[in-house]
C-alpha positions as CSV (number, residue, x, y, z in Angstrom):
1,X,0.0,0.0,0.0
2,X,2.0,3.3,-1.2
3,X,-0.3,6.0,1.0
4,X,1.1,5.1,4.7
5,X,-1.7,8.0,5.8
6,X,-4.5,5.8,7.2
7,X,-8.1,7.3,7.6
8,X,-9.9,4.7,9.6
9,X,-10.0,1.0,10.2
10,X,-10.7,-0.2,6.8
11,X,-7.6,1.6,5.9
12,X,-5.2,0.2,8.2
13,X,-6.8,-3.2,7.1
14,X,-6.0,-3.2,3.9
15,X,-2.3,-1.7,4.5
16,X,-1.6,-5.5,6.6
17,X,-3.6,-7.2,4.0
18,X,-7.6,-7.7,4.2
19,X,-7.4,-11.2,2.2
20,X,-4.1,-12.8,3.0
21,X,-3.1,-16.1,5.3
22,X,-4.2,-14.6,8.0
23,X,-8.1,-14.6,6.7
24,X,-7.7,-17.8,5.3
25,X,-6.5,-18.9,8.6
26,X,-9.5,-17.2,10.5
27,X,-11.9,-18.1,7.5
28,X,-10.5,-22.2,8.6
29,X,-11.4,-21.5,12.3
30,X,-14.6,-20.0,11.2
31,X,-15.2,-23.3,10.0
32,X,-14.5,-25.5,13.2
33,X,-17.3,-22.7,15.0
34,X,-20.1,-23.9,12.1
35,X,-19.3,-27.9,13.0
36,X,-19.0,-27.4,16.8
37,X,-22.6,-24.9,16.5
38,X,-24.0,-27.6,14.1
39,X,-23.8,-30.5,16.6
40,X,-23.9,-28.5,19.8
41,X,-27.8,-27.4,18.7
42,X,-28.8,-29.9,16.8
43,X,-27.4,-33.3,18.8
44,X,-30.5,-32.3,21.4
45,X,-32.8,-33.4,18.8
46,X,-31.6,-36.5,18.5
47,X,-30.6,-36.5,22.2
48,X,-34.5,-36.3,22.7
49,X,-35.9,-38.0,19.6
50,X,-39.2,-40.2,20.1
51,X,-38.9,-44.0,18.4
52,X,-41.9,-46.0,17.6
53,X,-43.3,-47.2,20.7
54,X,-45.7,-49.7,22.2
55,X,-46.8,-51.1,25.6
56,X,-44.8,-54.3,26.4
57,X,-47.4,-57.1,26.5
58,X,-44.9,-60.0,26.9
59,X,-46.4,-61.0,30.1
60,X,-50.2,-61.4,28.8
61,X,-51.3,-64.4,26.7
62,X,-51.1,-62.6,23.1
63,X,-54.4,-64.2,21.6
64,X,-56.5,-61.5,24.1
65,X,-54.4,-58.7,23.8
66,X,-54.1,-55.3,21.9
67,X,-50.8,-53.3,22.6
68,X,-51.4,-49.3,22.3
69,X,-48.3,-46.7,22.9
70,X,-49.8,-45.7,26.4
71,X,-52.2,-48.4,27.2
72,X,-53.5,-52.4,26.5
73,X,-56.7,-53.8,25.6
74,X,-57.4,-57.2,26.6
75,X,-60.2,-58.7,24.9
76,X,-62.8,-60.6,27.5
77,X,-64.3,-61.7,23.9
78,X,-65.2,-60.9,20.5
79,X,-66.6,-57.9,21.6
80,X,-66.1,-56.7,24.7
81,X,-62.5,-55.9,26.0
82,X,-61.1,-53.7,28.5
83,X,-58.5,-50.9,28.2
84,X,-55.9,-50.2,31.0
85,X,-53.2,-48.2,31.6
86,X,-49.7,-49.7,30.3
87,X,-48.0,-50.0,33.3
88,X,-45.4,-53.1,32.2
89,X,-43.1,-51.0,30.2
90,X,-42.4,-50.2,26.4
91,X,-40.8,-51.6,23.4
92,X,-39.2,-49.7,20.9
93,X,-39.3,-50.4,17.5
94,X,-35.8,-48.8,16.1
95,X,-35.8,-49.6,12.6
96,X,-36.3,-45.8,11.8
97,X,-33.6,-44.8,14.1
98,X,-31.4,-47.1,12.5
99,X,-30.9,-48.9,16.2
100,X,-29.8,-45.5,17.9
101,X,-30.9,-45.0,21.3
102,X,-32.0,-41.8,22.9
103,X,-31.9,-40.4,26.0
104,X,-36.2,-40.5,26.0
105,X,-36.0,-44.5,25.0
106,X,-33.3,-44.9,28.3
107,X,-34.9,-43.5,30.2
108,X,-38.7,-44.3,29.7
109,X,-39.7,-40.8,29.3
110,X,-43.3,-41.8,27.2
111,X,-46.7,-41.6,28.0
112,X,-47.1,-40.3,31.0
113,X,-43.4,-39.1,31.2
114,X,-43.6,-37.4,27.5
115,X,-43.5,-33.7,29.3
116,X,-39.8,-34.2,30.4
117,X,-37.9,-34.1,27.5
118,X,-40.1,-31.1,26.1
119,X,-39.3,-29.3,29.3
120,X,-35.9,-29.7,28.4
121,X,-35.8,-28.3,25.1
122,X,-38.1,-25.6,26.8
123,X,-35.4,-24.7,29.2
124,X,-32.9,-24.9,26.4
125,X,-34.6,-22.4,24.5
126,X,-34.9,-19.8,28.0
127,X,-30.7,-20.3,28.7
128,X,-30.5,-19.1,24.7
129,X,-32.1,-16.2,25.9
130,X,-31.0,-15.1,28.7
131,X,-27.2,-16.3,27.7
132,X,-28.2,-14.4,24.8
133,X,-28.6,-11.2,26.8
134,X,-26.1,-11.4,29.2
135,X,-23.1,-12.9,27.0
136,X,-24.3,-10.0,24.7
137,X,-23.6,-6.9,26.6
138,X,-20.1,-8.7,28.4
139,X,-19.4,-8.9,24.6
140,X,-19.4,-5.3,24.3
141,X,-17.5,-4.9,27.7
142,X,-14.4,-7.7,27.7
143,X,-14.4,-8.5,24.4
144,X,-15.5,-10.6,21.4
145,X,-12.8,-13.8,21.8
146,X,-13.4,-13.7,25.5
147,X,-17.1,-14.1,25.3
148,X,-16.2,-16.6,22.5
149,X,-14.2,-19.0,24.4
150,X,-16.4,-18.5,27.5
151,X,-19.9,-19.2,25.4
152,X,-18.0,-22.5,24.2
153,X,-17.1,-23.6,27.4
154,X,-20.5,-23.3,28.6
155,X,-21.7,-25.7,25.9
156,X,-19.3,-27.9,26.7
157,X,-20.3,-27.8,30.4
158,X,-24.3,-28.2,29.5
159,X,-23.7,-31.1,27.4
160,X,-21.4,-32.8,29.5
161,X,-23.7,-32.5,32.2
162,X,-26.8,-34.0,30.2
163,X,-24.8,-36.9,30.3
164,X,-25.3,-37.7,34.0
165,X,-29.1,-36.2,33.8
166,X,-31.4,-39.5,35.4
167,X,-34.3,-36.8,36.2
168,X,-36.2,-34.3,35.2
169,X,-34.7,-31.6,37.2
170,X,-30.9,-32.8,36.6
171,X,-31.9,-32.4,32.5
172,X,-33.4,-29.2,32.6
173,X,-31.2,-27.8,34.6
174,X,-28.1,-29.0,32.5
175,X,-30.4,-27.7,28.7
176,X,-30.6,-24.6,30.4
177,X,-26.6,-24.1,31.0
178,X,-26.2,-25.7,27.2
179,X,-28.9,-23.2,25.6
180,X,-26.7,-20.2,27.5
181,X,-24.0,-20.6,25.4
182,X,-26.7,-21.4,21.8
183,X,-25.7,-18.9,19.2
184,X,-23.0,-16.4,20.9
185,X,-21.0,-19.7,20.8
186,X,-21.3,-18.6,16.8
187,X,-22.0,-15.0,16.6
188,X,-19.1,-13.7,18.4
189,X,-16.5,-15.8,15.9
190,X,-18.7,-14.7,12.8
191,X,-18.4,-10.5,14.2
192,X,-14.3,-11.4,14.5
193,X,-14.0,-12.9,11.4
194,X,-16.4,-10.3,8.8
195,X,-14.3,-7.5,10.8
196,X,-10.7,-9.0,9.7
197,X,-11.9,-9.6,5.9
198,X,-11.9,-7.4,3.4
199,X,-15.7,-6.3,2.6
200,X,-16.0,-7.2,-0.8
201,X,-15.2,-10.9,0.4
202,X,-17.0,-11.0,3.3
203,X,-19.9,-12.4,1.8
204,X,-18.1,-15.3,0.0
205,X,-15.7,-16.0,3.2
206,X,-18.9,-16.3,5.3
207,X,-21.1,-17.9,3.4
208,X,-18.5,-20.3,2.1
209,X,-17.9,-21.7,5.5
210,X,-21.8,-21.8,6.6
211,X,-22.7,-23.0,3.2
212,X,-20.2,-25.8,3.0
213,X,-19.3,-27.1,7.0
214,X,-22.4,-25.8,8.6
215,X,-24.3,-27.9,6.3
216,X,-22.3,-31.2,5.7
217,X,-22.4,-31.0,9.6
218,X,-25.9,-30.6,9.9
219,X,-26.2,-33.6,7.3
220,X,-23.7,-35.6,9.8
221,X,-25.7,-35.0,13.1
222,X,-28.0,-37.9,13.0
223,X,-25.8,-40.5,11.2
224,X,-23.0,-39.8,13.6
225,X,-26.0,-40.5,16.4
226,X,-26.3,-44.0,14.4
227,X,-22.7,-44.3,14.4
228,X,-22.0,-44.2,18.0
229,X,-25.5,-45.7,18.8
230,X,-26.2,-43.8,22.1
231,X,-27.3,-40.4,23.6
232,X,-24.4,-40.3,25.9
233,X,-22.0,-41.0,23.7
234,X,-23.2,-38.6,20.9
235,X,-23.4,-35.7,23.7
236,X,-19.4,-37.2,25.2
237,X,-18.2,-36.4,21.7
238,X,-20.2,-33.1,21.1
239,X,-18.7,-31.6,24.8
240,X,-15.3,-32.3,24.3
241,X,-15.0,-30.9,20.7
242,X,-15.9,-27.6,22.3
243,X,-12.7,-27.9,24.4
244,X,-10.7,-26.8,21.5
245,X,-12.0,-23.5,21.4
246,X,-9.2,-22.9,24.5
247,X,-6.8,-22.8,21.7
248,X,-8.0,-19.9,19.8
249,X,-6.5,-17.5,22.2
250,X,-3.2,-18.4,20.3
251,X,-4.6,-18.0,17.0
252,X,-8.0,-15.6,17.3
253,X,-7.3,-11.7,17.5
254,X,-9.7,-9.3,19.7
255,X,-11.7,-7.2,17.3
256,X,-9.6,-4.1,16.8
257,X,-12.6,-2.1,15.8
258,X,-14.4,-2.5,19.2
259,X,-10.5,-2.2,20.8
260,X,-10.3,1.4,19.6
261,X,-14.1,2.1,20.1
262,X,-13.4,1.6,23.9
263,X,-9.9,3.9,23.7
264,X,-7.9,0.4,23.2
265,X,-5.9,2.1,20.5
266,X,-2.6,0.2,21.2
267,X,-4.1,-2.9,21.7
268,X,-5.4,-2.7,18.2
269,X,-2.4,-1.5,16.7
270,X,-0.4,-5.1,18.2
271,X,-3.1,-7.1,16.7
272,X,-2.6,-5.1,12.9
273,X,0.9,-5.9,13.7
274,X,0.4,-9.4,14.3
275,X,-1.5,-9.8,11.2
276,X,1.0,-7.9,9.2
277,X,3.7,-10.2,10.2
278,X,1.9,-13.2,9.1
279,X,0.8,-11.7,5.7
280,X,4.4,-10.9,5.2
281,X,4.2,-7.2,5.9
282,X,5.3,-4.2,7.4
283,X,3.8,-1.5,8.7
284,X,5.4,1.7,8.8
285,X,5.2,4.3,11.7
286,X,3.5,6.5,9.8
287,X,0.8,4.6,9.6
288,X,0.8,3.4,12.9
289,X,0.8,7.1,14.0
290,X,-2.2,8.2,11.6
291,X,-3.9,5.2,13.0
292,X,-3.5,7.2,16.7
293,X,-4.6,9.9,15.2
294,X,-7.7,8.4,13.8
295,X,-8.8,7.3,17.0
296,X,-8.0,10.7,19.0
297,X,-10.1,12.2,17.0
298,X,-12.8,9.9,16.1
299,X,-13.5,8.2,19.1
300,X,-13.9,9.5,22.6
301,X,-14.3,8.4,26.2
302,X,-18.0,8.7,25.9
303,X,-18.1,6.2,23.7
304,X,-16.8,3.9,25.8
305,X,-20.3,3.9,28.2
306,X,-22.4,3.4,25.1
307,X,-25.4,0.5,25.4
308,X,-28.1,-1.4,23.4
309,X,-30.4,1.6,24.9
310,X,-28.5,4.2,22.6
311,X,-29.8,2.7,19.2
312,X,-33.2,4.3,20.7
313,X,-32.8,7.7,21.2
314,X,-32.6,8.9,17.7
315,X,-35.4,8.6,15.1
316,X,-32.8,6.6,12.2
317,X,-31.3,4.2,14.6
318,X,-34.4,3.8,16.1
319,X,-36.4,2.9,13.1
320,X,-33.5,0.6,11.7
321,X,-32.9,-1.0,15.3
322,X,-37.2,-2.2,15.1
323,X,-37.0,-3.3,11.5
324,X,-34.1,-5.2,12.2
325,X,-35.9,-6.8,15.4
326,X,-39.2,-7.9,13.5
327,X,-37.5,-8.8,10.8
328,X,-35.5,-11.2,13.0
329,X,-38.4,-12.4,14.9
330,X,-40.4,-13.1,11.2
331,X,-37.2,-15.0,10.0
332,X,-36.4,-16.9,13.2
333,X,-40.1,-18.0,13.8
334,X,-40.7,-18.8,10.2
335,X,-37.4,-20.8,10.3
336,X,-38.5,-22.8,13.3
337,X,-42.0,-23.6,12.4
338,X,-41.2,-24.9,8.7
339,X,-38.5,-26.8,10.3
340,X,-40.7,-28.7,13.2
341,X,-43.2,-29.0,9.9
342,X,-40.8,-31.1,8.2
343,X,-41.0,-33.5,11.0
344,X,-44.4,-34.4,10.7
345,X,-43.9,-36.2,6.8
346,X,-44.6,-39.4,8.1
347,X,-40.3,-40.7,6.9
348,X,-37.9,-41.6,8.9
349,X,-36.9,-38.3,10.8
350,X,-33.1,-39.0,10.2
351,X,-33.8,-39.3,6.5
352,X,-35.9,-36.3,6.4
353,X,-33.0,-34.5,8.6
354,X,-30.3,-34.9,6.3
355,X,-32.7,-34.0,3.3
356,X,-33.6,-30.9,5.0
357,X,-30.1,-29.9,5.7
358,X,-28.8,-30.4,2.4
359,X,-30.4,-26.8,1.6
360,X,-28.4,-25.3,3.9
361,X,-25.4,-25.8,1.0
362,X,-27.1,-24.4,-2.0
363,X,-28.9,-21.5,-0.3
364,X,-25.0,-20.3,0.8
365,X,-24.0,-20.4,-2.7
366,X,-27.5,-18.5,-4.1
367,X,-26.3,-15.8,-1.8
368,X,-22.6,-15.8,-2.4
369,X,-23.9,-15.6,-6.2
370,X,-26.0,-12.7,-6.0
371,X,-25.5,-10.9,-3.0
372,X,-23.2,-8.6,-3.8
373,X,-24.7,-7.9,-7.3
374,X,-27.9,-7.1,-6.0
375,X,-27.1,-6.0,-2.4
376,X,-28.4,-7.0,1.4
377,X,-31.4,-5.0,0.8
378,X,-32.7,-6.7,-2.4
379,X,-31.7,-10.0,-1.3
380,X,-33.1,-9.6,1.6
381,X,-36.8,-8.6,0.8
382,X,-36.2,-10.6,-2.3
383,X,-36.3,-13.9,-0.3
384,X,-38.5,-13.4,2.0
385,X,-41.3,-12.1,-0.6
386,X,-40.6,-15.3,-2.3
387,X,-40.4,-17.4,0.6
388,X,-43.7,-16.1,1.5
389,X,-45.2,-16.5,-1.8
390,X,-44.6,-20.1,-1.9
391,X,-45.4,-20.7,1.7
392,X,-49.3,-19.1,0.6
393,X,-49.2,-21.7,-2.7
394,X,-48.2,-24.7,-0.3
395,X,-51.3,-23.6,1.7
396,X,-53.8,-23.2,-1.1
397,X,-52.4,-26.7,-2.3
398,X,-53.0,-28.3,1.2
399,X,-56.4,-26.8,1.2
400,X,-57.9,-28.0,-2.3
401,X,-55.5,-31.9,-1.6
402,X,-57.3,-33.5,1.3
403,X,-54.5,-36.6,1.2
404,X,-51.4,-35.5,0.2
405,X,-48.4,-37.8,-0.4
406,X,-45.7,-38.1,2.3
407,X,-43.1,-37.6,-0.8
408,X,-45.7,-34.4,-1.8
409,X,-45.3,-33.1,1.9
410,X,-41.7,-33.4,1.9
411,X,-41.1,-31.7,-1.4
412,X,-43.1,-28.5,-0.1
413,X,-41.2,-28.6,3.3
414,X,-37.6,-28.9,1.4
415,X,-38.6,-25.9,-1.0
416,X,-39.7,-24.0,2.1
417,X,-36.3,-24.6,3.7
418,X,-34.4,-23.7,1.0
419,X,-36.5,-20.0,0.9
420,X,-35.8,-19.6,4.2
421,X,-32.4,-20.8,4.7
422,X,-31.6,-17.9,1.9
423,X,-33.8,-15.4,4.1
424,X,-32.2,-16.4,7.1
425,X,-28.5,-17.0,6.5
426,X,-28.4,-13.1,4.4
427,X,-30.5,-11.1,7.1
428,X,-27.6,-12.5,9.7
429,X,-24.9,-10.0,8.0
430,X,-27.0,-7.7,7.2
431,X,-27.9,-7.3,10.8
432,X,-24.4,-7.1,11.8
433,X,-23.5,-4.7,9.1
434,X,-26.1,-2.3,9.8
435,X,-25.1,-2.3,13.7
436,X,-22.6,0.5,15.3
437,X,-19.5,-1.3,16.3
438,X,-20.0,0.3,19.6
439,X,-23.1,-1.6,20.5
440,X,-22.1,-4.4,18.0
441,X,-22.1,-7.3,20.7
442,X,-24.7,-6.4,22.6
443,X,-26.7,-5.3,19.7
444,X,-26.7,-8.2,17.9
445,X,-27.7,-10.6,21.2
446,X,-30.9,-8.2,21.6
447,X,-31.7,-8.9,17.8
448,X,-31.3,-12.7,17.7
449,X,-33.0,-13.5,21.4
450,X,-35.9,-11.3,20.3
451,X,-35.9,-13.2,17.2
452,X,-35.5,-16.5,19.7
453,X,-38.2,-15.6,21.6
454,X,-40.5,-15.4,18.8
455,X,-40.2,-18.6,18.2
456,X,-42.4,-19.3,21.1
457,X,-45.2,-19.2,19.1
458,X,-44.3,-21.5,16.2
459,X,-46.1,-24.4,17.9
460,X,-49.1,-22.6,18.3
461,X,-49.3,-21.7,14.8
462,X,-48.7,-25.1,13.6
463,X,-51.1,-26.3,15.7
464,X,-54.1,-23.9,13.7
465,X,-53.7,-26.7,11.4
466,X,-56.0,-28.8,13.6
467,X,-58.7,-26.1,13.5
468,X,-57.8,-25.1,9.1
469,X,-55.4,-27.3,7.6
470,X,-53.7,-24.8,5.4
471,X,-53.8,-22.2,8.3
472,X,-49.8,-22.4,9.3
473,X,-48.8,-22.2,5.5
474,X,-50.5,-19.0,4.8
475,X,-49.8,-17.3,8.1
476,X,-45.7,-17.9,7.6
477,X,-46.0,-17.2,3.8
478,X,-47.5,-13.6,5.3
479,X,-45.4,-12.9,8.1
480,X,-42.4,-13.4,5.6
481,X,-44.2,-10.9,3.2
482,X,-44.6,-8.6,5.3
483,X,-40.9,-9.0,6.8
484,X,-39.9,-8.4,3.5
485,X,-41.9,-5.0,3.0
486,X,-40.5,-3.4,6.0
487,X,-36.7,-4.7,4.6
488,X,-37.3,-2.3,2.3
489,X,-37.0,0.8,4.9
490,X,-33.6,-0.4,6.0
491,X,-30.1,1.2,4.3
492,X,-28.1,-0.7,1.9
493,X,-24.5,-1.4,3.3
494,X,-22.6,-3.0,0.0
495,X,-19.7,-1.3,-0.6
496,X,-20.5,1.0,2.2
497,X,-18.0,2.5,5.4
498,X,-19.9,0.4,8.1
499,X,-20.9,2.8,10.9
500,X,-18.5,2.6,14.3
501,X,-20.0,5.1,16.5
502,X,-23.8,5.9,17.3
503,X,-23.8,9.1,15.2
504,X,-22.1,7.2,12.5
505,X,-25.3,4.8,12.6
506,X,-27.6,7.4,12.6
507,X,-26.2,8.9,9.3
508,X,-26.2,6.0,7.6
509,X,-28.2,5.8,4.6
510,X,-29.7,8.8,5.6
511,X,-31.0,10.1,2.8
512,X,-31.0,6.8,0.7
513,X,-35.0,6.1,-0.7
514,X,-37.3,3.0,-0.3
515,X,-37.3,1.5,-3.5
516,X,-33.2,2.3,-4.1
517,X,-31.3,-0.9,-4.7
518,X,-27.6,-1.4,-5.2
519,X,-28.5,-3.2,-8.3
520,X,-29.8,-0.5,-9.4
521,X,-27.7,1.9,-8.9
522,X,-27.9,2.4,-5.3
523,X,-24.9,1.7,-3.7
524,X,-23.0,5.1,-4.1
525,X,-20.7,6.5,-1.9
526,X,-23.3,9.0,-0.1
527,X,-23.1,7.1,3.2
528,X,-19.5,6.8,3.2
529,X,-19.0,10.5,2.7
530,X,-21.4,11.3,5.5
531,X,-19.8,8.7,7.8
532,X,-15.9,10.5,7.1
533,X,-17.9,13.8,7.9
534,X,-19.6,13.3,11.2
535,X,-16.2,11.6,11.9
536,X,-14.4,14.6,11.5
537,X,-17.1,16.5,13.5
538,X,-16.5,14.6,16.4
């Protein structure tokens, strides 16, 4: 880089090299986040997955006897019987499980028993939350890798104590510790690494590594579960990997932008060096020196105090802080119900699984394609409208098709993952883009455990389908419809300065219209020159 002067972050990032070994090496441990993530959330589904079940009549003479899941009826003679409560224990019929055993089967938990492993994946959902929150703002008080390694070793924790769960109280309590860490165990890596990348690659770095590890994982979940053939073992394996995590304190940098947002200026300017080194360059003082400069002028002490509460207090921030929260809760709820949908095809749910997360792969690659053509706006609202669109034709085609096929069923759920994995896995950096660096962290928790505790009412809306069978379809195809009409009041941030500070954030995209796309046209350099201004003013 000939021009030592460095005016901001972005600069100094691209004078030690934006897309060098150092990325690839953070884009690789990126990677070992999406498999640990993978199998740390979704090994409780197969940690509580339901076989096929009946009530052990071994003991009764077979020729008068009926086994139910939860009952018997023993036949007095051809037509009268009587039906008691099974009380002689269950047999399971694993030939859809492929002869894996979960923790429900071990332990009995049917019938009568059936609320405990709910309750745990209840309780699992609350530590998401509140880990959510409270991981969230120490993220924006210690630091990104701390919270990192510390989310991590919670989930190893919570899974490692499942294992020794015999009660009801023992499991919920040990869900609860493993939901605490449940996305910051991911979020905080994915903030590091799309802050060390250069931005016109952030999108295929990310999306590469979601796209491609997140998925084959995902795919991998339930045949690994066959594989080792029990609960405990599946969980064993899933704790320790976490473990590893430890060692990214050798490799992992703090974020340098949050580092100088909190008066860390030399702190940053050792991890640019670092990075330098291992690209195979040097920085000169000059550089370093503008880089003090920057940050004396740019960012003050009063930054240092700024919270989640700040997005609030002015009208931009404020309008782009709500959009971005419904528009989390419509993806996240969407995303939940159409994937609990897909378990109700009638196919083994491993099968269906795998299927499902198959999608995972070529949604990354739709959005590494076209997302920064067409920008995070368009693709946003694009998908969702879509999404929605063919959520409403699945629910006029369940409403005129009284039977349907299982194979029908699944087609329809596998199309409506795919939409919504696109939705889903775009709005994530969008949201992160569009947040102050300040309030990053703690920013982003607020977003996704809103988003979380939307989800809360996915069960209820699949269970309209008792009352109107196409009910659920069109009331996600809508919710993502309108999701995607308020995506069109947020800014577009391709090839855009991101903001750092809370005015930066309230400046951005200021004056950019509803209907203005980066495809067409839209992604000037308006923002960026406001953003350099109310730097300058500071």
């Amino acid at each position: 880089m000939p021009d030592t002067e460095v005016k901001g972050i972005d600069d100094m990032l691209a004078y030690v090299g934006d897309f060098s070994r150092y990325q690839l090496i953070l884009i690789c441990l990126f990677s070992v986040i999406n498999v640990l993530s993978a199998f740390h959330y979704f090994g409780q589904t197969f940690t509580s997955l339901v076989p096929e079940y009946l009530c052990n009549t071994t003991q009764y003479n077979q020729t008068n006897v009926i086994a139910l899941e939860c009952s018997i009826k023993l036949w007095e003679n051809d037509t009268v019987y009587v039906e008691e409560r099974c009380t002689t224990g269950w047999t399971y019929n694993n030939s859809n499980t492929h002869g894996y055993t979960s923790l429900t089967q071990e332990l009995n938990w049917v019938c009568s028993d059936d609320w405990k492993p709910v309750l745990g994946q209840s309780v699992f959902f609350l530590g998401s939350v509140i880990g959510g929150i409270v991981l969230g703002v120490l993220a924006d008080n210690v630091g990104r890798l701390h919270v990192l390694v510390i989310a991590n070793m919670l989930a190893f924790c919570g899974n490692a104590a499942t294992t020794l769960s015999s009660n009801a109280t023992t499991f919920a309590l040990s869900r609860f510790l493993a939901g605490c860490a449940t996305d910051t165990n991911f979020v905080m890596m994915y903030i590091i690494v799309m802050e060390y990348l250069r931005p016109s690659m952030i999108t295929f770095g990310l999306n590469i590594c979601i796209g491609v590890f997140y998925s084959i994982s995902c795919m991998s979940v339930p045949w690994v579960a066959v594989w080792v053939g029990n609960w405990k073992t599946l969980l064993i394996i899933v704790s320790g990997a976490h473990l590893t995590v430890l060692l990214f304190y050798l490799i992992v940098p703090e974020s340098a932008q949050w580092l100088i947002s909190k008066g860390r200026t030399e702190e940053a300017i050792v991890c640019f060096q670092r990075i330098a080194r291992i690209n195979g360059r040097t920085i000169k003082p000059k550089a370093i020196e503008s880089l003090r400069q920057y940050s004396l002028e740019n960012i003050n002490c009063k930054h240092q105090q700024e919270n989640f509460f700040g997005l609030l207090k002015t009208p931009n921030l404020r309008r782009k802080t709500i959009i971005l929260i419904y528009k989390s809760m419509v993806l996240t709820l969407c995303y939940d119900a159409i994937s609990k949908n897909i378990n109700s095809t009638g196919m083994s749910p491993f099968i269906v699984f795998t299927i499902s997360s198959a999608t995972i792969l070529p949604a990354c690659l739709f959005i590494l394609a076209v997302q920064d053509k067409v920008g995070r706006k368009a693709l946003a609202s694009g998908s969702l409208v879509v999404s929605g669109f063919l959520s409403v034709c699945a629910g006029i085609y369940l409403a005129f098709v009284e039977n349907p096929e299982p194979g029908g069923l699944l087609v329809l759920a596998i199309i409506a993952r795919l939409g919504i994995n696109i939705a889903y896995n775009s709005g994530h950096q969008y949201a992160v883009e569009l947040l102050p660096t300040v309030v990053r962290g703690q920013a982003v928790a607020v977003v996704h455990v809103v988003g979380f505790g939307a989800t809360f009412f996915s069960t209820q809306i699949l269970y309209l389908a008792e009352f109107w069978r196409p009910s659920p379809e069109i009331i996600l195809g809508l919710l993502m419809i309108s999701g995607a009409v308020a995506c069109l009041f947020l800014p577009e941030t391709l090839n855009q300065v991101l903001p750092v500070t809370l005015q930066d954030g309230e400046a951005f995209g200021e004056h950019e219209k509803t209907w203005q796309f980066a495809l067409c046209g839209g992604g000037n350099s308006e923002s960026t020159t406001i953003l350099h201004r109310n730097a300058n003013d500071h």
